[in-house]
N, C-alpha and C positions, 0 to 999 in steps of 0.2 A: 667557566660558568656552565650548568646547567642548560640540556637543550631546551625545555621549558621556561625557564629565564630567558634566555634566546630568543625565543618566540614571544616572550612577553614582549619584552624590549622592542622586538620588529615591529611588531603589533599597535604600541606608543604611536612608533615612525605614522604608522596608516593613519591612525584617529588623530592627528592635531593637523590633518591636509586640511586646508581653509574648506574646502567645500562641507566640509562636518561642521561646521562652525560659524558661518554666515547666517545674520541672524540670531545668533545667541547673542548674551552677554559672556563677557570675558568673566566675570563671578562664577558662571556655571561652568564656561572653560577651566576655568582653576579648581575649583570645588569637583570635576571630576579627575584633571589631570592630579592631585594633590592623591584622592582617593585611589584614586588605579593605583598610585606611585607605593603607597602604604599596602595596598592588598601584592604586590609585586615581592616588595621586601619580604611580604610575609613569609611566603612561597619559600623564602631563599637560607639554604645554610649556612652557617659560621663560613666556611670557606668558600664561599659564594659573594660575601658581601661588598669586599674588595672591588673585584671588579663588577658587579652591579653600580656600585656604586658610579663609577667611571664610566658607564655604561648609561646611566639616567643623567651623567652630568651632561653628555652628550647632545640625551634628548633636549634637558634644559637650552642648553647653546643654538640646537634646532627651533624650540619655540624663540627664543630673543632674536634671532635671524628673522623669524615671520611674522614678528612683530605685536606678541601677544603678552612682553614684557609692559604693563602699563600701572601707573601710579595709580595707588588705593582709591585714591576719589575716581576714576575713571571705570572701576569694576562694572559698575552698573550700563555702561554702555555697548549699545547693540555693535555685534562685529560686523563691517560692513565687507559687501560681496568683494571689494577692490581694498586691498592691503599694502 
């Protein structure tokens, strides 16, 4: 992968640390994580995709760890400071 992919990817890791996120709702945590995730791809060539791909399944596995996997009626809810 791309050192720039690489750095995207790193970069994921940084921005879903709860302190980015206390306070919001999880809608807007999605609606940017969803957004980055698609401008990411973009970046990325045929033979990049592969492992990006394994590479964002990751980050996913990082968010449902932190707890930011939550059912549709619950979007709208503020992320509190305690996880």
């Amino acid at each position: 992968m791309r050192d720039d992919l690489t750095i995207a990817v790193g970069e994921l890791y940084q921005a879903i640390r709860h302190e980015h996120w206390q306070g919001k709702t999880y809608r807007q945590f999605w609606t940017w994580f969803n957004d980055r995730c698609i401008q990411i791809v973009g970046m990325a060539d045929a033979a990049d995709l592969d492992a990006l791909g394994v590479a964002l399944f990751e980050v996913r596995d990082a968010i449902e760890a932190s707890g930011y996997m939550v059912a549709s009626d619950r979007l709208d809810e503020t992320i509190d400071a305690e996880m």
